[in-house]
PDB file of N, CA, C and O in Angstrom:
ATOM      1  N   UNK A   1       0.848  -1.176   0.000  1.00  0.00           N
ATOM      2  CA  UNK A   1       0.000   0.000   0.000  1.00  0.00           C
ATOM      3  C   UNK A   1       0.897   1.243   0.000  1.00  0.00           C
ATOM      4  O   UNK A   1       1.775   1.243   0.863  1.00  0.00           O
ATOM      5  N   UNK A   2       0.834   2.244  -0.772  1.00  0.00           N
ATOM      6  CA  UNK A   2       1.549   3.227  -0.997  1.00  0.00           C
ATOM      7  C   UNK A   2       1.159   4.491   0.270  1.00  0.00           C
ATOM      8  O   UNK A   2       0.103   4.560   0.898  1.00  0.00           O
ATOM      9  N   UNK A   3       2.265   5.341   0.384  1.00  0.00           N
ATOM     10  CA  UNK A   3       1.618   6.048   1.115  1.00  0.00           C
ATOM     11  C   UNK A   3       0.192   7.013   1.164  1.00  0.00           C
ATOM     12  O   UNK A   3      -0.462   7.440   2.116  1.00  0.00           O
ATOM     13  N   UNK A   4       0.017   7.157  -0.433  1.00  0.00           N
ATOM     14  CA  UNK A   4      -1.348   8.039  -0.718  1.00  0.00           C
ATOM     15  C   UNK A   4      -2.345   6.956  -0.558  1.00  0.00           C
ATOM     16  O   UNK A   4      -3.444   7.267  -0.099  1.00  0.00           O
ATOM     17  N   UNK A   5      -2.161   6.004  -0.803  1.00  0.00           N
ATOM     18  CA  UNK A   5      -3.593   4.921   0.071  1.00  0.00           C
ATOM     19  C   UNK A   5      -3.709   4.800   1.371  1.00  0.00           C
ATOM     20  O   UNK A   5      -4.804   4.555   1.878  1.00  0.00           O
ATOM     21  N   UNK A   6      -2.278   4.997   2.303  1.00  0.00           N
ATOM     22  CA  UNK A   6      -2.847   4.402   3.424  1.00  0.00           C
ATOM     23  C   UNK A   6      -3.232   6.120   4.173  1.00  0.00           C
ATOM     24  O   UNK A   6      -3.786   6.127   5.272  1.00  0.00           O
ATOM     25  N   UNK A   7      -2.945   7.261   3.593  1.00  0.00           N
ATOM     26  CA  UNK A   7      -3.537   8.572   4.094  1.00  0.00           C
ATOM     27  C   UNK A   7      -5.016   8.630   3.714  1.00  0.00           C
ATOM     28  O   UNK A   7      -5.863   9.236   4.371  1.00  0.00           O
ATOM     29  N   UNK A   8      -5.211   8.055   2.772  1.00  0.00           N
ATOM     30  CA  UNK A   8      -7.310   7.575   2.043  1.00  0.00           C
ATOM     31  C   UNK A   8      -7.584   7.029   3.021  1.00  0.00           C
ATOM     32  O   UNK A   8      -8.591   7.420   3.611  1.00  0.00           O
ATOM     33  N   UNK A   9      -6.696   5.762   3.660  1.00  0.00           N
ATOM     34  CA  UNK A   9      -7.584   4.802   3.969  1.00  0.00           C
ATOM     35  C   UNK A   9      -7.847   5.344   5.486  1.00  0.00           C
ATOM     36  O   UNK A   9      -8.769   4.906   6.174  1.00  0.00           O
ATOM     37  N   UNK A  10      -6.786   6.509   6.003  1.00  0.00           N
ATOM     38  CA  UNK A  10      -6.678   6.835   7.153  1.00  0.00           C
ATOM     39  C   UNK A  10      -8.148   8.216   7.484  1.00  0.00           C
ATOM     40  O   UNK A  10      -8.866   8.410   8.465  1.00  0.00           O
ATOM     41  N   UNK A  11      -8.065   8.776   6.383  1.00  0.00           N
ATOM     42  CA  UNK A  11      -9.281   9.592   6.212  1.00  0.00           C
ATOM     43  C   UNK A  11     -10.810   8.816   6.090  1.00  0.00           C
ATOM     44  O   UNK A  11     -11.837   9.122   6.696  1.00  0.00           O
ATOM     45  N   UNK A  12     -10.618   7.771   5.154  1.00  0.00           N
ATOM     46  CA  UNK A  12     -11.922   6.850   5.629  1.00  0.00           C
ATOM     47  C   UNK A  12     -12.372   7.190   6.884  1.00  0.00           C
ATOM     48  O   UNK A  12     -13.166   8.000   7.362  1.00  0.00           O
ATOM     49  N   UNK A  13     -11.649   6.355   7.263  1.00  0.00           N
ATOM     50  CA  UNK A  13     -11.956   6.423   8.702  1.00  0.00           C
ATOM     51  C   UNK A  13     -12.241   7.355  10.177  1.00  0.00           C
ATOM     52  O   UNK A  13     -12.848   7.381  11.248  1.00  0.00           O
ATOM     53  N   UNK A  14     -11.387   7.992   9.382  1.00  0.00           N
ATOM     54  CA  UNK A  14     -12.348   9.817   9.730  1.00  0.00           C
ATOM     55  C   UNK A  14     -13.399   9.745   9.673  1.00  0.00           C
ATOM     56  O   UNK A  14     -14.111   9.537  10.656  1.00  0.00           O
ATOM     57  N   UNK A  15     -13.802   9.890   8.535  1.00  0.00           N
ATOM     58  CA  UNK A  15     -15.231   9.876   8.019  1.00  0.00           C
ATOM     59  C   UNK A  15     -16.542   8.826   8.285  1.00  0.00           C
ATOM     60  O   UNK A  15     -17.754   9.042   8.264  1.00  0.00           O
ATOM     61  N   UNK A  16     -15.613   7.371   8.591  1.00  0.00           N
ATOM     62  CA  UNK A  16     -16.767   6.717   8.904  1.00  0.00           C
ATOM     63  C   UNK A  16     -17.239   7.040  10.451  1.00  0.00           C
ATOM     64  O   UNK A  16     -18.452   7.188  10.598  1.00  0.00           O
ATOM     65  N   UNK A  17     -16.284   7.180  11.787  1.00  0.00           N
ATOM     66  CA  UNK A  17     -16.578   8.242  12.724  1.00  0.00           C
ATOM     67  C   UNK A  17     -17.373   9.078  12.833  1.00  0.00           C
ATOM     68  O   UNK A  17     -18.340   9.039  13.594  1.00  0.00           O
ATOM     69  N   UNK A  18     -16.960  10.332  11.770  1.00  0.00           N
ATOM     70  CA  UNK A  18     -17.522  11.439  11.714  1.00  0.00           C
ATOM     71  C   UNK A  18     -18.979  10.869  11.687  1.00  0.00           C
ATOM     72  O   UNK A  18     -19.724  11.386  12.520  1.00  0.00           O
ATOM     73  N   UNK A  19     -19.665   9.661  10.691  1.00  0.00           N
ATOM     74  CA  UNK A  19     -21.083   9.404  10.103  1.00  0.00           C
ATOM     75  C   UNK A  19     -21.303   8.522  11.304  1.00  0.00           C
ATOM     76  O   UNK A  19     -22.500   8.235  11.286  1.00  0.00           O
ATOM     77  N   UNK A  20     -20.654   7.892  12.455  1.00  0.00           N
ATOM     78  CA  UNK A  20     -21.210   7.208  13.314  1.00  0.00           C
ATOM     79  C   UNK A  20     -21.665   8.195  14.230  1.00  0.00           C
ATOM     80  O   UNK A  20     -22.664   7.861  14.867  1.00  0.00           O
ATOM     81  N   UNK A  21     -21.119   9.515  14.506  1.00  0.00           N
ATOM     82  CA  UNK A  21     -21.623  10.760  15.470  1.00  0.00           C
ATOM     83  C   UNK A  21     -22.658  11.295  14.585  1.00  0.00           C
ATOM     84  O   UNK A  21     -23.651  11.908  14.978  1.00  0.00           O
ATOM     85  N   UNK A  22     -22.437  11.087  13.639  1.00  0.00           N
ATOM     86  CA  UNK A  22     -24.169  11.923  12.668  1.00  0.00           C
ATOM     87  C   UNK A  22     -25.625  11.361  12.889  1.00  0.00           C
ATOM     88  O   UNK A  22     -26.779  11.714  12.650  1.00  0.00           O
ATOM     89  N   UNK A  23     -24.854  10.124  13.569  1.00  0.00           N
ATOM     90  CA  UNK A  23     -26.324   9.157  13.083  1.00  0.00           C
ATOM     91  C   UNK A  23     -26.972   8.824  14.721  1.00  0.00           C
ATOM     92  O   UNK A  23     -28.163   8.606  14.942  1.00  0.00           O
ATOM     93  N   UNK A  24     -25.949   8.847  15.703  1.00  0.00           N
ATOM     94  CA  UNK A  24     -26.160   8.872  17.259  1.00  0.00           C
ATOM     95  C   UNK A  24     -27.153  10.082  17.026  1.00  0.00           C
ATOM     96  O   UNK A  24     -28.369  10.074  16.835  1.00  0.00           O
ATOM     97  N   UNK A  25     -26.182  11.199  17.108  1.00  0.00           N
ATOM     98  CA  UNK A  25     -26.884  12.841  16.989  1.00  0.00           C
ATOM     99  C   UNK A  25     -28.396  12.590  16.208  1.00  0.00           C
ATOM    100  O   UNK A  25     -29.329  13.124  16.809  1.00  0.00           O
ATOM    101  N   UNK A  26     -28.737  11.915  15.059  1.00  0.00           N
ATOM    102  CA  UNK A  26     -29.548  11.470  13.979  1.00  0.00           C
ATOM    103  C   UNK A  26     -31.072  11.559  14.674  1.00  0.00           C
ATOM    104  O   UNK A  26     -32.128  12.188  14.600  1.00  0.00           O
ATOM    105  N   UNK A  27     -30.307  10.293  15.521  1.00  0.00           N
ATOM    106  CA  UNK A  27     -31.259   9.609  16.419  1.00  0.00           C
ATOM    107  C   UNK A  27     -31.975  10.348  17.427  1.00  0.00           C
ATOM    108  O   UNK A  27     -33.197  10.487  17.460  1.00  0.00           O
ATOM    109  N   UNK A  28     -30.865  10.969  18.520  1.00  0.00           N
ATOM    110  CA  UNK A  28     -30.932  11.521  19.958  1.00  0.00           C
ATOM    111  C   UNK A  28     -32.109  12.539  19.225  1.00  0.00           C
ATOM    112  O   UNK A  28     -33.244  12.475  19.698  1.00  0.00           O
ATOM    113  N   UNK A  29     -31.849  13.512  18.036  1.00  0.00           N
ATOM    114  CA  UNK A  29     -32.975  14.358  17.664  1.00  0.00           C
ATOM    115  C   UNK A  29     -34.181  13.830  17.360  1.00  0.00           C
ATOM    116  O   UNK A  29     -35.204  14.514  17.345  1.00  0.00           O
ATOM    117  N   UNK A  30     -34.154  12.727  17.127  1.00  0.00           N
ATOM    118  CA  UNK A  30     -34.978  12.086  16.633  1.00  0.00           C
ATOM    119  C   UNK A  30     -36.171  11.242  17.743  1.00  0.00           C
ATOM    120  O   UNK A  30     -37.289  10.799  17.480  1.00  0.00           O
ATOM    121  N   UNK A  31     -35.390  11.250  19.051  1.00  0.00           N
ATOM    122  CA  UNK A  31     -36.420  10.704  20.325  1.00  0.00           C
ATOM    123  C   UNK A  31     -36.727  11.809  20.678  1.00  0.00           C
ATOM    124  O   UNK A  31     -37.893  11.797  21.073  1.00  0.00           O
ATOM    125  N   UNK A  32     -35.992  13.384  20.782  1.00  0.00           N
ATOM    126  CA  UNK A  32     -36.249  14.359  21.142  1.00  0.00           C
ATOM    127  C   UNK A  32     -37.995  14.962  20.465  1.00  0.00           C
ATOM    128  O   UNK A  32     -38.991  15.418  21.027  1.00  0.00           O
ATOM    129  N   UNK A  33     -37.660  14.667  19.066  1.00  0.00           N
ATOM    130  CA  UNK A  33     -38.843  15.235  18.485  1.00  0.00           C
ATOM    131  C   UNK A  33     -39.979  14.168  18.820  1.00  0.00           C
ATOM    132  O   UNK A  33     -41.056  14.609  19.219  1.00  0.00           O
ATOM    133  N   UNK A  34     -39.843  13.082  18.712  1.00  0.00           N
ATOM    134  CA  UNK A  34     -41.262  12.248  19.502  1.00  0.00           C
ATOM    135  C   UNK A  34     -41.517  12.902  21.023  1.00  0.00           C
ATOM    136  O   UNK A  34     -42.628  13.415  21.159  1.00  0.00           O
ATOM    137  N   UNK A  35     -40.849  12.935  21.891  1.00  0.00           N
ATOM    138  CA  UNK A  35     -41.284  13.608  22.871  1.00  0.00           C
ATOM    139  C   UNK A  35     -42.250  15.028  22.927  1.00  0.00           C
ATOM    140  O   UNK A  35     -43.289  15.254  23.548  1.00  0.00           O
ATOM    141  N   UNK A  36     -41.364  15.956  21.915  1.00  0.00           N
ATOM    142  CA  UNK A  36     -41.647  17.449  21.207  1.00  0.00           C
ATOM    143  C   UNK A  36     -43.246  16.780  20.896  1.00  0.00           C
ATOM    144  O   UNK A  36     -43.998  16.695  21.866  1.00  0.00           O
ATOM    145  N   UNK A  37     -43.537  16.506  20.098  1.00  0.00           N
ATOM    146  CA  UNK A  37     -44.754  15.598  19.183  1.00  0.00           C
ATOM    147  C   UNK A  37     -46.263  15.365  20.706  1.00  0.00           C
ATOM    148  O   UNK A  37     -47.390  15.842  20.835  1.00  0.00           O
ATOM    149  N   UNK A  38     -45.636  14.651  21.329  1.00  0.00           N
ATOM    150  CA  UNK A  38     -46.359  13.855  22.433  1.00  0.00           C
ATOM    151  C   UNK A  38     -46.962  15.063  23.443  1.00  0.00           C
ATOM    152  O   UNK A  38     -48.097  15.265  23.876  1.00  0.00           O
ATOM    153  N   UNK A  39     -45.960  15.619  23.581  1.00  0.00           N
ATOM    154  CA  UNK A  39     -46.223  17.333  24.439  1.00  0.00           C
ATOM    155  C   UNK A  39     -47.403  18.436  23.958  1.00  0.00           C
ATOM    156  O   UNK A  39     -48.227  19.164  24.512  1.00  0.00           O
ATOM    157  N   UNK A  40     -46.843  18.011  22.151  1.00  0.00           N
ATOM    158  CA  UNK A  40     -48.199  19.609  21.864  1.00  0.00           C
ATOM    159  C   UNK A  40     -49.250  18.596  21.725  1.00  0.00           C
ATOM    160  O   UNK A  40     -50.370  19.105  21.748  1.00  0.00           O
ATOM    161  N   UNK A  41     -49.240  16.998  21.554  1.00  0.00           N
ATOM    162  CA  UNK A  41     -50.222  16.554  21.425  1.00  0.00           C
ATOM    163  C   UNK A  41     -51.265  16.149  22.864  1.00  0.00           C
ATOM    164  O   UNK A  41     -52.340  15.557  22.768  1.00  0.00           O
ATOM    165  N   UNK A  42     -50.807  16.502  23.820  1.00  0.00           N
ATOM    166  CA  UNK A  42     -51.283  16.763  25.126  1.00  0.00           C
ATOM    167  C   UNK A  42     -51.688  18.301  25.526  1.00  0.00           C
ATOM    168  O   UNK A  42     -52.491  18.622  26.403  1.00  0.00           O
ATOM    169  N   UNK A  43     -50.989  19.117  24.729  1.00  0.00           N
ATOM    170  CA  UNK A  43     -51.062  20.329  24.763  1.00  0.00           C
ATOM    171  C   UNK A  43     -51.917  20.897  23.856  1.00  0.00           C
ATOM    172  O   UNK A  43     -51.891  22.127  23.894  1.00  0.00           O
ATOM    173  N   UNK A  44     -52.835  20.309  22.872  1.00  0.00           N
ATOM    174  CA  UNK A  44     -53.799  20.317  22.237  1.00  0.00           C
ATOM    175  C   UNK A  44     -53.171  21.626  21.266  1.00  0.00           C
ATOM    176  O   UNK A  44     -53.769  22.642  20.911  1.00  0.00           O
ATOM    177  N   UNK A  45     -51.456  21.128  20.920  1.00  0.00           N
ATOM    178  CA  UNK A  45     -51.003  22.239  19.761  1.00  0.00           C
ATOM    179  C   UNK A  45     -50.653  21.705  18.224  1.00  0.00           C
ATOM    180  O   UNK A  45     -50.216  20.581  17.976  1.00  0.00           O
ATOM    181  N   UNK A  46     -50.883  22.550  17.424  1.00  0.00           N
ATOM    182  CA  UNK A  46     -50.474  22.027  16.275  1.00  0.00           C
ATOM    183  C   UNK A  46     -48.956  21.567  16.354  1.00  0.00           C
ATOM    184  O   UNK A  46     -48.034  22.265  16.774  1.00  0.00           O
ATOM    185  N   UNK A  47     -48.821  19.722  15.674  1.00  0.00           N
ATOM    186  CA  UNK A  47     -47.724  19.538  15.467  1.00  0.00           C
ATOM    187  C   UNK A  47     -46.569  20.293  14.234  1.00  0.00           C
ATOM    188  O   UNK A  47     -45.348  20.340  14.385  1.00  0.00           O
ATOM    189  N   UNK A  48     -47.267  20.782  13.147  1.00  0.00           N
ATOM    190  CA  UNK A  48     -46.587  21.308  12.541  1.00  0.00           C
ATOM    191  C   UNK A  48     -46.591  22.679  12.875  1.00  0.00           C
ATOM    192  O   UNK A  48     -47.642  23.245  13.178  1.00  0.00           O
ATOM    193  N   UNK A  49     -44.952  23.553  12.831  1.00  0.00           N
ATOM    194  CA  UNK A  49     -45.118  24.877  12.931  1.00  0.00           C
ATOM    195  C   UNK A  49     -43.737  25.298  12.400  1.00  0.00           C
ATOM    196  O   UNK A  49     -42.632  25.160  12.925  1.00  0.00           O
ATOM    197  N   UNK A  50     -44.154  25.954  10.989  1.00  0.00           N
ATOM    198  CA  UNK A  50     -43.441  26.551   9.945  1.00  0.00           C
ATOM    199  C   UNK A  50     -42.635  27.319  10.668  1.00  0.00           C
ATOM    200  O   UNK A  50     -41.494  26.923  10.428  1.00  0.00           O
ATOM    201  N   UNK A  51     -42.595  28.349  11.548  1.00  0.00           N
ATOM    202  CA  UNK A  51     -41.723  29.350  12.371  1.00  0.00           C
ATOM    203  C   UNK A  51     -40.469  28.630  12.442  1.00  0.00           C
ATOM    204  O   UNK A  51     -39.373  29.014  12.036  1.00  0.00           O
ATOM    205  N   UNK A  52     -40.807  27.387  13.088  1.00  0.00           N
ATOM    206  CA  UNK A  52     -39.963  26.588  13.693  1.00  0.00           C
ATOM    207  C   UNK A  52     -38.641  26.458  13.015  1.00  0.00           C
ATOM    208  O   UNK A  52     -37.544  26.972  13.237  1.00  0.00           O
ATOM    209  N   UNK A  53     -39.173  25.436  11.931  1.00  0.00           N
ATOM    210  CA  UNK A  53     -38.673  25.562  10.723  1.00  0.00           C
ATOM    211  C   UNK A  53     -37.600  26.513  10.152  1.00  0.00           C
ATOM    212  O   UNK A  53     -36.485  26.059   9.895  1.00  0.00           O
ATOM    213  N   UNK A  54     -37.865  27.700   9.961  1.00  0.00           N
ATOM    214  CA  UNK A  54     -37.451  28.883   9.780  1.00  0.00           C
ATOM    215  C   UNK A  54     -36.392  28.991  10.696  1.00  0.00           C
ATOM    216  O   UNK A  54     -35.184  29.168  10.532  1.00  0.00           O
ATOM    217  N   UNK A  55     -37.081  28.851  11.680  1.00  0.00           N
ATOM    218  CA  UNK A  55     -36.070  29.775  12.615  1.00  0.00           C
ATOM    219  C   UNK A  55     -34.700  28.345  13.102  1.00  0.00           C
ATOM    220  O   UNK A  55     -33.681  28.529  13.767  1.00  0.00           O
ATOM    221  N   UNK A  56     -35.130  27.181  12.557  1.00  0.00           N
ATOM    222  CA  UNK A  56     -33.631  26.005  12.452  1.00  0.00           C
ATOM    223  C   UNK A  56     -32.990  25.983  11.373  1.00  0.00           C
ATOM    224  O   UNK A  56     -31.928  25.362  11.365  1.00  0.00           O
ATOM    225  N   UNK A  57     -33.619  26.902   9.700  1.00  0.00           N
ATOM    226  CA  UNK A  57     -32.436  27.434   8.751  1.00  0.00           C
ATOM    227  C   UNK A  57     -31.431  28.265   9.175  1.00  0.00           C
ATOM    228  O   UNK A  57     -30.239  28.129   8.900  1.00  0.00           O
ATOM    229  N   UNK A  58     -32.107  29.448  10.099  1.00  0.00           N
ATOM    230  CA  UNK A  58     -31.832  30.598  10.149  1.00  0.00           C
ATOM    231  C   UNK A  58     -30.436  30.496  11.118  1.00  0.00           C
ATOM    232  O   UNK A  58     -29.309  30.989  11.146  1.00  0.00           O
ATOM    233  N   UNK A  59     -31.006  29.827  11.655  1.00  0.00           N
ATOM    234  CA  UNK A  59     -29.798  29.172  13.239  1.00  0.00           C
ATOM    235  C   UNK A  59     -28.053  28.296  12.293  1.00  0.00           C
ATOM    236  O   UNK A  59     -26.892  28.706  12.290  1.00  0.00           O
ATOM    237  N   UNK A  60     -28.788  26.813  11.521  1.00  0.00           N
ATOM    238  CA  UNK A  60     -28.084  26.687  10.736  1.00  0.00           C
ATOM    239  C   UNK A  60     -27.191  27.677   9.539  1.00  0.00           C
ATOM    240  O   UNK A  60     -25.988  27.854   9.346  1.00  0.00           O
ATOM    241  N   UNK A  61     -27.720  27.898   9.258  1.00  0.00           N
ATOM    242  CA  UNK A  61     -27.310  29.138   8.371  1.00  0.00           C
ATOM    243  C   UNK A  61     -26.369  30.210   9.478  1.00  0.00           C
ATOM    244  O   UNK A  61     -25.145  30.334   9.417  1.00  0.00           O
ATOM    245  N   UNK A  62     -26.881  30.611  10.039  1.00  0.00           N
ATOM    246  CA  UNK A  62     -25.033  31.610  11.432  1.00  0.00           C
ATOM    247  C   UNK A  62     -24.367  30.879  11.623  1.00  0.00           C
ATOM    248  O   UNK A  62     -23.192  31.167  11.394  1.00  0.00           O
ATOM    249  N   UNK A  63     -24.644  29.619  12.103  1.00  0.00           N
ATOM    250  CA  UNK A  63     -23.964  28.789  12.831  1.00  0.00           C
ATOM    251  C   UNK A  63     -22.659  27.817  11.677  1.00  0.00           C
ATOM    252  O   UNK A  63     -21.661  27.180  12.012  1.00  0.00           O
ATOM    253  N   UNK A  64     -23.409  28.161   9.907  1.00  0.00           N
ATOM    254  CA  UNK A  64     -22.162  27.883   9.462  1.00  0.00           C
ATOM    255  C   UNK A  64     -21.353  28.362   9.069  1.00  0.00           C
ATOM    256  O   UNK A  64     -21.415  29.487   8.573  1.00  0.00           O
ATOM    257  N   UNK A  65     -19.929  27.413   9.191  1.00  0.00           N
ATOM    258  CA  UNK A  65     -18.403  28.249   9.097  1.00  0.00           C
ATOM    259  C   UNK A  65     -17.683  27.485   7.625  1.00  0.00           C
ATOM    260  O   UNK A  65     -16.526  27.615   7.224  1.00  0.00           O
ATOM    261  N   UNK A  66     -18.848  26.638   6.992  1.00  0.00           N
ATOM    262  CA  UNK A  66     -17.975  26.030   5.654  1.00  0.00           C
ATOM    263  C   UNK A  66     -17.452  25.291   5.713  1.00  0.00           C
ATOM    264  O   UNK A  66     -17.146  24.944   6.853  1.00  0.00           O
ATOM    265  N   UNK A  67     -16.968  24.518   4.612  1.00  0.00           N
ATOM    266  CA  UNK A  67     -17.230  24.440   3.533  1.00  0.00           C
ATOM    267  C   UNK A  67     -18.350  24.330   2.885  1.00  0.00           C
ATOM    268  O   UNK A  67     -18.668  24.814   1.799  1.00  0.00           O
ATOM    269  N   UNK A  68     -19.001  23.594   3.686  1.00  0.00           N
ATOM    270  CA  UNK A  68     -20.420  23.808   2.897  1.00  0.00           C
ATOM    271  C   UNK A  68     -21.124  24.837   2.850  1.00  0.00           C
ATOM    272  O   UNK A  68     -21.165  25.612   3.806  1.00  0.00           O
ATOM    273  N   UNK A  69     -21.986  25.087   1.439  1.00  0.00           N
ATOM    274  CA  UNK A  69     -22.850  26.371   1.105  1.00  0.00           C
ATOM    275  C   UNK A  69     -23.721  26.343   1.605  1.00  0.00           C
ATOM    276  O   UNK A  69     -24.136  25.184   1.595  1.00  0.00           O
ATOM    277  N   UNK A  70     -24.902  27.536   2.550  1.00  0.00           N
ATOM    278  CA  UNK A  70     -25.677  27.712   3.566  1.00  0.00           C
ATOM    279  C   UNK A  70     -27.131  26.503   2.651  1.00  0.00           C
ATOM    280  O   UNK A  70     -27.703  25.596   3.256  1.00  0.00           O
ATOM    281  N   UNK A  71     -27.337  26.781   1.519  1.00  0.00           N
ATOM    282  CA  UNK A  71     -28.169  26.222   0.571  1.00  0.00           C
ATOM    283  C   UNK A  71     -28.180  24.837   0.824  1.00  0.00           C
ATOM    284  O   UNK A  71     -29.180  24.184   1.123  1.00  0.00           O
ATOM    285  N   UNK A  72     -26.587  24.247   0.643  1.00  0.00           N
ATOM    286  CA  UNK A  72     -26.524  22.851   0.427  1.00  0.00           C
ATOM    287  C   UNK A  72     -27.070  22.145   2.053  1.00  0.00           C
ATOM    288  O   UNK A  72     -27.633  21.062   2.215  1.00  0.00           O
ATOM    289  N   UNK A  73     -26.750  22.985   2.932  1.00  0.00           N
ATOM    290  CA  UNK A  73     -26.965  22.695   3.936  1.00  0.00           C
ATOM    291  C   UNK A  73     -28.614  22.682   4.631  1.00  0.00           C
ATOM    292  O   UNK A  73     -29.075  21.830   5.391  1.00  0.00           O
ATOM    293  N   UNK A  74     -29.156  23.660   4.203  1.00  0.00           N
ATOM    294  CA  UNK A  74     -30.397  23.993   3.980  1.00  0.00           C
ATOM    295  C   UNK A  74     -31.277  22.778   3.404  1.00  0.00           C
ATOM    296  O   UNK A  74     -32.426  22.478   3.728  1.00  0.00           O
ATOM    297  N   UNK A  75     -30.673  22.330   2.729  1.00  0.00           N
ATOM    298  CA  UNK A  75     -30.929  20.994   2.208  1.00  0.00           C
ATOM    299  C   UNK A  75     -30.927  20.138   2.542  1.00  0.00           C
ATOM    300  O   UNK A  75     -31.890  19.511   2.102  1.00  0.00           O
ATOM    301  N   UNK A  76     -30.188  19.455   3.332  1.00  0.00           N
ATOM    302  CA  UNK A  76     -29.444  18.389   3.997  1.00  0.00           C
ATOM    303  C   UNK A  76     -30.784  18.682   5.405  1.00  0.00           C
ATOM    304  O   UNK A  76     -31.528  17.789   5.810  1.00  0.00           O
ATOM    305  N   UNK A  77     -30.787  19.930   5.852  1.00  0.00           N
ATOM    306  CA  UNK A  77     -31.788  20.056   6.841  1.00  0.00           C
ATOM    307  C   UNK A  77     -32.938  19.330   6.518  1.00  0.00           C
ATOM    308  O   UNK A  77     -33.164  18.284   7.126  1.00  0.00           O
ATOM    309  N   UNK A  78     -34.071  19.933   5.219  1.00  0.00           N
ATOM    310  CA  UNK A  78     -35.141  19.901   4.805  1.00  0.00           C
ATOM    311  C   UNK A  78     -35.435  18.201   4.966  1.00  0.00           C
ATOM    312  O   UNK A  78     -36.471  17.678   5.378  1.00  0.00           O
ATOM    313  N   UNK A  79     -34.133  17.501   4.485  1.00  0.00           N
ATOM    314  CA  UNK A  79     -34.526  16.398   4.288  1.00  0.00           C
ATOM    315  C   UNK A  79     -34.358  15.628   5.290  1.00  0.00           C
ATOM    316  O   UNK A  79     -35.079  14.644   5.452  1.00  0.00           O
ATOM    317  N   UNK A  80     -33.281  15.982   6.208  1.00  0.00           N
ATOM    318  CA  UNK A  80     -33.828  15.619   7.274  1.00  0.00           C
ATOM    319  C   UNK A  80     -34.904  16.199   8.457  1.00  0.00           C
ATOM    320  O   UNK A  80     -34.963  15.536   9.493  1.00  0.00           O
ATOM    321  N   UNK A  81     -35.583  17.163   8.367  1.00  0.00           N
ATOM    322  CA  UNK A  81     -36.790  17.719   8.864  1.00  0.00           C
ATOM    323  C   UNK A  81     -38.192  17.080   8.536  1.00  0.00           C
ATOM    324  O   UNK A  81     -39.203  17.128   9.236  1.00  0.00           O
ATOM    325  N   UNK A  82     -37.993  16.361   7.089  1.00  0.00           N
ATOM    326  CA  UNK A  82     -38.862  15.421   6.326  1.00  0.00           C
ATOM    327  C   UNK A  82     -39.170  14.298   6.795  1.00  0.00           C
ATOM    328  O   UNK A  82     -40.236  13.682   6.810  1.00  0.00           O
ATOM    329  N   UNK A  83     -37.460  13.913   7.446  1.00  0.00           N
ATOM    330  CA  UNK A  83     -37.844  12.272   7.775  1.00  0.00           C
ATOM    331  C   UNK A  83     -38.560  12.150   9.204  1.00  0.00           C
ATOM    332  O   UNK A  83     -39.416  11.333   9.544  1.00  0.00           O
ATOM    333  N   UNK A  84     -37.728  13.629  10.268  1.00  0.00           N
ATOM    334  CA  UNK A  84     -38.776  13.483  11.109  1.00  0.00           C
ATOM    335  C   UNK A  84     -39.939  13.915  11.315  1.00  0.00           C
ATOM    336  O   UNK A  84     -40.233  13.744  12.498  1.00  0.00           O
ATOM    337  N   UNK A  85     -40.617  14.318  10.826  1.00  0.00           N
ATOM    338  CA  UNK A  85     -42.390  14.323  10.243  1.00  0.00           C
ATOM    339  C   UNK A  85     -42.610  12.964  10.211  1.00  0.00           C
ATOM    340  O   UNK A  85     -43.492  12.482  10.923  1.00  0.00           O
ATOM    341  N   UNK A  86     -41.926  12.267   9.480  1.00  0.00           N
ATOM    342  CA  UNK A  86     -42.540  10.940   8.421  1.00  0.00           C
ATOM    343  C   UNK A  86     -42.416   9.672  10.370  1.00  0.00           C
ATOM    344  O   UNK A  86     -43.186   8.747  10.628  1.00  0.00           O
ATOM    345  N   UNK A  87     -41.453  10.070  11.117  1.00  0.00           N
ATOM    346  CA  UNK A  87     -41.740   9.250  12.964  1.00  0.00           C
ATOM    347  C   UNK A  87     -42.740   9.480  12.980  1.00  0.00           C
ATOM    348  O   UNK A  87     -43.367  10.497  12.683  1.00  0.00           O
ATOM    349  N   UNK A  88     -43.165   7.994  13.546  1.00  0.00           N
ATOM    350  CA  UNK A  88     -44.567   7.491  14.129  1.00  0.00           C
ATOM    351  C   UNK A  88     -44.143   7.139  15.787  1.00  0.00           C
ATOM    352  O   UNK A  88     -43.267   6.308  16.028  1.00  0.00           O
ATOM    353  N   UNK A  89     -44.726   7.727  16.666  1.00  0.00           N
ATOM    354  CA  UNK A  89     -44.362   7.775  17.882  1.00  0.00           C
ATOM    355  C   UNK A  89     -44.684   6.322  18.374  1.00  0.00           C
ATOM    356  O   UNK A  89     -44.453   6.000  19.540  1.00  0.00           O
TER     357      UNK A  89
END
């Protein structure tokens, strides 16, 4: 193995890390919002609320420092904002 493979293979592994903390984090938001869910639904509030929304681009969006573009990221949100809608408590 040459040295430019075993610096790939060493970054892999960065990365597969990095996606094992994405997906803990994934999750932990993900029991958070069933709870969130269970609360307004005791609280006789609408589960959906666009503000919300907004105001977790808006947060994302300061809060990034790049490389990624606020858009691409914006994105990456939406779709995951999608999947948690789509939790069944």
């Amino acid at each position: 193995m040459t040295d430019v493979q075993k610096e790939i293979e060493h970054l892999r592994e960065i990365i597969d890390r990095i996606d094992e903390k994405l997906i803990e984090g994934l999750n932990d938001r993900a029991k958070i919002v069933l709870e969130i869910r269970d609360l307004k639904a005791k609280g006789g509030l609408p589960i959906y609320d666009p503000r919300r929304e907004e105001e977790i681009f808006e947060k994302i969006s300061a809060k990034n420092k790049g490389p990624l573009y606020d858009d691409a990221l914006k994105g990456v949100y939406e779709a995951i904002l999608h999947c948690m809608k789509d939790l069944e408590s």
